[in-house]
NUROZA-719624 format. One record per residue (C-alpha): x, y, z. Coordinates in steps of 0.25 Angstrom, whole numbers, plus 5000, padded with zeros to 4 digits. Layout:
<rs>
XYZ;...
</rs>
This chain:
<rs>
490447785658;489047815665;488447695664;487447735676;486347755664;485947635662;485247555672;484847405673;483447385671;482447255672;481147225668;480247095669;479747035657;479546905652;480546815654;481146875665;481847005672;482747075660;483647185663;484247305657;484647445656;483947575655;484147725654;484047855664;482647845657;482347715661;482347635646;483147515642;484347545635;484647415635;483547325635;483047215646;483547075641;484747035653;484446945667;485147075674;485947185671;487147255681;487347395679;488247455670;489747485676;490647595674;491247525660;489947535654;489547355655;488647295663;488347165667;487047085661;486346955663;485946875653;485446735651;486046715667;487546765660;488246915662;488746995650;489247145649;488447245641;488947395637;487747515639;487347495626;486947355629;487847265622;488447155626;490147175629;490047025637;488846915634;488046855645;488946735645;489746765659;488946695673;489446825681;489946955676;490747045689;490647185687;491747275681;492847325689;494247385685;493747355671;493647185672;492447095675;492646955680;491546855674;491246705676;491046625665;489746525661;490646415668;490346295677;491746275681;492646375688;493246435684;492546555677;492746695681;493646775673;493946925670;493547005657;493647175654;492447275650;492647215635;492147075641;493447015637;494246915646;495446975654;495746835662;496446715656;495846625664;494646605674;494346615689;493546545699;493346685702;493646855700;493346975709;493047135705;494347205702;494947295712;496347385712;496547295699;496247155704;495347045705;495146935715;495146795708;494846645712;495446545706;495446395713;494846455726;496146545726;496146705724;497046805716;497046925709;497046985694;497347105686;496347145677;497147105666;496546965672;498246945677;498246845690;498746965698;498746895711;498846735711;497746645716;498346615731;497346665741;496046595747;495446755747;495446885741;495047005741;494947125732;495847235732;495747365739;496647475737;497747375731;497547265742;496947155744;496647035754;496946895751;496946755759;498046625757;497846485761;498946545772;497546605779;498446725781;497646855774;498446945766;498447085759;499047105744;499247215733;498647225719;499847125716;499747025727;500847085736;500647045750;500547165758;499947105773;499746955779;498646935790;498646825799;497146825801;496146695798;495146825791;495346955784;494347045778;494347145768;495347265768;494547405769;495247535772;496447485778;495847385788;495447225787;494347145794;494947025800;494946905811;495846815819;494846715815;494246645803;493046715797;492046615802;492646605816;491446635826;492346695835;493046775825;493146935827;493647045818;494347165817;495047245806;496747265804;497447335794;498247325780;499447285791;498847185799;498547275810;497347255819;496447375819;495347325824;495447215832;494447105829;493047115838;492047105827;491346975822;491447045809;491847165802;491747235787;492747305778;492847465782;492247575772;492447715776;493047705789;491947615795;491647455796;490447365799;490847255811;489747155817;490047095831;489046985828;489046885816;487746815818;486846875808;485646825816;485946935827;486247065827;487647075818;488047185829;488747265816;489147415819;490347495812;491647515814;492747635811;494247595807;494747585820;493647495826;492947605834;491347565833;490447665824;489347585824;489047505836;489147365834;487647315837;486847335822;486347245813;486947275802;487947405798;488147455781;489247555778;488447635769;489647745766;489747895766;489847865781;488447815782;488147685789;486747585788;486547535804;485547415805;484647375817;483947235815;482647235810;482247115817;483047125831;482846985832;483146935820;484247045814;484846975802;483247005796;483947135793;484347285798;483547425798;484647525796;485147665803;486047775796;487247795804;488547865799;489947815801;490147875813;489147795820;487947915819;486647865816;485747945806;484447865805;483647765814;483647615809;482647645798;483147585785;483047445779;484147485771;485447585768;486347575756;487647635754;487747795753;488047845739;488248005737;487348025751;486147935748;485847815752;484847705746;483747675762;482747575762;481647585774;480447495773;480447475759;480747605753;482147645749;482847795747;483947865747;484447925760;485548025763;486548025773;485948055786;484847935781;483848035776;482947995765;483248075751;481748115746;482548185733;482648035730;481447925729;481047825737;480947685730;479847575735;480747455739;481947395746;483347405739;484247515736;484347655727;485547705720;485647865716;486647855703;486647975693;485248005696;484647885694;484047805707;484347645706;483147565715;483447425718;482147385725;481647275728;482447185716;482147305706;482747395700;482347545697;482847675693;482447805697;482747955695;483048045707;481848105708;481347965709;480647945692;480647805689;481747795676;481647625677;481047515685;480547375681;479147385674;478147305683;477247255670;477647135663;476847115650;476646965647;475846955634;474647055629;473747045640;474547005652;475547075663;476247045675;476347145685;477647135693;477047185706;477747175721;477447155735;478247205746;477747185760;478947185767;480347245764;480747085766;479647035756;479447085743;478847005729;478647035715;477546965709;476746955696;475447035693;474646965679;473547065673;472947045661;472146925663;470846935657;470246865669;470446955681;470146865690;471146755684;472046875686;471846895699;471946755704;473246735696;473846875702;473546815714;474346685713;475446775706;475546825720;475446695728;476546635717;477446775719;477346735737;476946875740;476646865756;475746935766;476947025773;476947155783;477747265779;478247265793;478447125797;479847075799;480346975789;481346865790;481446855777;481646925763;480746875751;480846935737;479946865725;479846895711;479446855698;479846815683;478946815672;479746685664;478946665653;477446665643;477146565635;475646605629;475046605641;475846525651;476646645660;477746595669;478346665680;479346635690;479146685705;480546705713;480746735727;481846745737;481546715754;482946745761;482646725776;483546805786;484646755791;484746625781;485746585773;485146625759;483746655753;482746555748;482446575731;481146555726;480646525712;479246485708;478646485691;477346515690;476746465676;475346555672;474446565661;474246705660;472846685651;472146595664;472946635675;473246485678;474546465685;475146305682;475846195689;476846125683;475845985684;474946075675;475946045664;475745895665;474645795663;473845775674;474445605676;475845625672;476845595680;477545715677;478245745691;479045615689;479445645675;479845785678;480445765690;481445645683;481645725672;482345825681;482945735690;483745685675;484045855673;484545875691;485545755685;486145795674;486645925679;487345885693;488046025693;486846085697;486845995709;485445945712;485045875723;484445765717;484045695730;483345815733;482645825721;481145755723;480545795709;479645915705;478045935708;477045965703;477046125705;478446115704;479046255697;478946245684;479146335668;478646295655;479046335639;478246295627;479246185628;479946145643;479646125656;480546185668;480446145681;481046215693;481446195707;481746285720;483146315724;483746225732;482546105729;483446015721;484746085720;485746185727;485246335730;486446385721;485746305709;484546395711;483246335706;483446215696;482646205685;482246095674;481946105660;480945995653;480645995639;479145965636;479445865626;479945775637;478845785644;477645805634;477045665638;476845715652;476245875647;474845895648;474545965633;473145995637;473446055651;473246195652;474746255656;475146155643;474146225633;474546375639;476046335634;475646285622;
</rs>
């Protein structure tokens, strides 16, 4: 079944970012209205999100699942695993393309299948099934992995590794402390544990036989005769990674930054950007697999080779390149950093958290429309500014204030609020930034928006979210705090702040720091409806990262004897 026809679409509205599916002529077949679509897959279903829950759809949009699962995986060999609305685990089980249930009971957890089974946790054990959901396999081994080419490595409580058949025969025991995956006859593996700084690895065989005798500090799986290996594991040095063939003869000299398989013997080799600081990132050459180099270090970026073309990124335009890394000008260009994929004639463009579609000869069929009407007279124009291939934001444009001057002052605390930066195009970040924004919600006149960023430094442990609402008037161009809200010798800090404190108790399972928390401010983050209040705070400011950034409904009728009726942001709600 071609299902390559239709293609996820979004557009920005009111209320959020809604996705759908349009046509080879770039109109929706089946309209906007999910939090995110997947692509179609070869049975004709594809995942949506609705309401923060995944269901299945058919091409004609109707639903085969209801948004009720917390996770759909995709299709393979005809099942799908999903996990359940459930706070207890376990909740993953297995159902087939008609939606219906195949397992009997649930699981802590369960893989894609491959060569007709899947990996499954149950009590921090794993085993395999069928498809008919049968325990194939029982739950005796501390790892797992899939099957390839009807084997499969596991792990007991023994520490000894093992490889096993489609029906759990033991085929191979290997005493070694770590094993890697099996690829084209040969395993990665160590006579020391994994997280041994002294370790070094090398690769055996199905039999057990050391092929190559462990030297590196780590090593990848083979593909197409040829393996990636690093003689450093210090990511804040030069990794040292170079490629190697089947018998451990070097291809690649081990002294890059960082190496990529691409396939159709084609090979990314990266050179730090920042010699002193190499984790910022690589600039890549084209080399083949037999170690020839085709290009100089010129690309930010080489993906995988499909059909002779390749999707190149260099200085914040991407293309297509073909074998010898030569730029293909039969094909476009696209402004932006990310990737292009050639499929039936249609060119996807993932740039830049965007998604476009293109003919060959580069025609626009679809892309996100940049105008957002909010009522008769007002717009927002989602504009962006990229200064940097480290540093990019999308911010919010207002027109159709009658006051142009209002206009222009509110435009230019729009960009202050959206955290756009002074940056040379040239200069060398230590960091990546991405904002964006969300029009939430208008009520007459009062416009709220919420601004999101995301700062990951190199070399940390993970990236920093950012959120921030912004609550306008659309007629004034004021922008309001939440104290506005509130009469002016109300002690509504306290209020709130005990009020929240009551919510942060009653649901321990979101586990707030409750010593942490010291109350809310008076500019603190804030929504409004005709009829609550919401108050929000920062990830990690009263609660775990995981918990994301907590948030606290307030009816007005609790509150009423501290709103101020006659203040401005009051009356523009009412």
């Amino acid at each position: 079944m071609d299902t390559s026809k239709l293609l996820p679409a979004s557009i920005k509205k009111i209320g959020g970012t809604f996705w759908g599916f349009v046509n080879e002529s770039g109109d929706f077949v089946i309209e906007p209205q999910y939090d995110y679509v997947f692509d179609f897959q070869e049975n004709g279903l594809a995942r949506v999100e609705k309401n923060g829950l995944y269901g299945l759809i058919d091409l004609q949009g109707n639903y085969i699942v209801q948004p009720r699962y917390r996770w759909i995986e995709p299709f393979s060999e005809g099942r799908a695993a999903v996990q359940t609305v459930n706070e207890k685990l376990p909740s993953y089980k297995l159902i087939d393309e008609t939606g219906k249930g195949i397992t009997k009971k649930y699981y802590n957890f369960i893989g894609s299948f491959y060569d007709g089974r899947a990996v499954f946790q149950q009590d921090h054990l794993y085993g395999y099934l069928t498809r008919n959901g049968r325990e194939v396999i029982p739950p005796i081994y501390t790892s797992a992995e899939h099957f390839s080419d009807g084997k499969a490595i596991v792990k007991l409580s023994d520490n000894y590794y093992y490889l096993l058949d489609v029906n759990g025969k033991t085929l191979q025991k290997y005493p070694y402390p770590y094993i890697g995956k099996l690829s084209e006859g040969l395993i990665v593996f160590s006579e020391q544990e994994w997280f041994d700084d002294e370790r070094k690895i090398g690769y055996m065989n199905e039999a057990g036989k050391v092929v190559i005798k462990p030297q590196y500090k780590y090593a990848n799986e083979f593909m197409n005769g040829r393996a990636v290996i690093g003689m450093s594991d210090n990511f804040r040095q030069n990794s040292d990674e170079g490629v190697i063939d089947p018998k451990g003869k070097i291809i690649i000299q081990p002294k890059y930054n960082d190496v990529k398989l691409l396939g159709e013997d084609r090979i990314a080799v990266g050179k730090a950007s920042n010699e002193e600081n190499p984790y910022y990132g690589s600039v890549y050459a084209l080399a083949t697999t037999k170690g020839n180099f085709l290009t100089d270090f010129v690309f930010d970026n080489i993906e995988v080779f499909k059909d002779g073309k390749a999707s190149a990124t260099i200085k914040g335009n991407t293309f297509f390149i073909d074998l010898v890394g030569k730029r293909l000008k039969n094909l476009p260009t696209v402004e932006g950093s990310g990737t292009l994929a050639l499929e039936d004639n249609i060119i996807t463009a993932n740039m830049d958290h965007r998604v476009y579609y293109y003919h060959e000869n580069g025609s626009v069929i679809y892309q996100q429309h940049k105008i957002i009407p909010i009522n008769e007279q007002i717009q927002i124009i989602e504009e962006k500014y990229k200064p940097n291939v480290n540093f990019f934001v999308y911010y919010p444009r207002i027109v159709g204030i009658q006051n142009k001057q209002v206009q222009k002052k509110t435009n230019q605390e729009l960009k202050r609020l959206s955290n756009l930066q002074k940056i040379s195009p040239n200069e060398a970040l230590s960091y990546v930034y991405e904002g964006d924004f969300i029009i939430e919600s208008l009520i007459k006149d009062l416009l709220t928006m919420q601004f999101t960023g995301y700062e990951y430094h190199f070399g940390a442990a993970h990236g920093t979210g950012i959120q921030n609402f912004v609550t306008l008037n659309v007629k004034n161009g004021e922008f309001y705090e939440l104290q506005e809200l509130f009469k002016p010798q109300s002690d509504f800090i306290t209020k709130l702040s005990d009020m929240i404190k009551e919510q942060m108790l009653k649901e321990p399972e979101k586990y707030f720091s409750i010593d942490l928390y010291k109350g809310i401010k008076p500019n603190q983050n804030f929504t409004v409806t005709e009829d609550t209040l919401t108050i929000y705070f920062d990830s990690g400011e009263i609660a775990a990262y995981a918990v994301g950034f907590p948030k606290f409904t307030i009816p007005f009728s609790e509150i009423m004897e501290l709103i101020n009726e006659e203040g401005e942001l009051w009356q523009a709600l009412h």
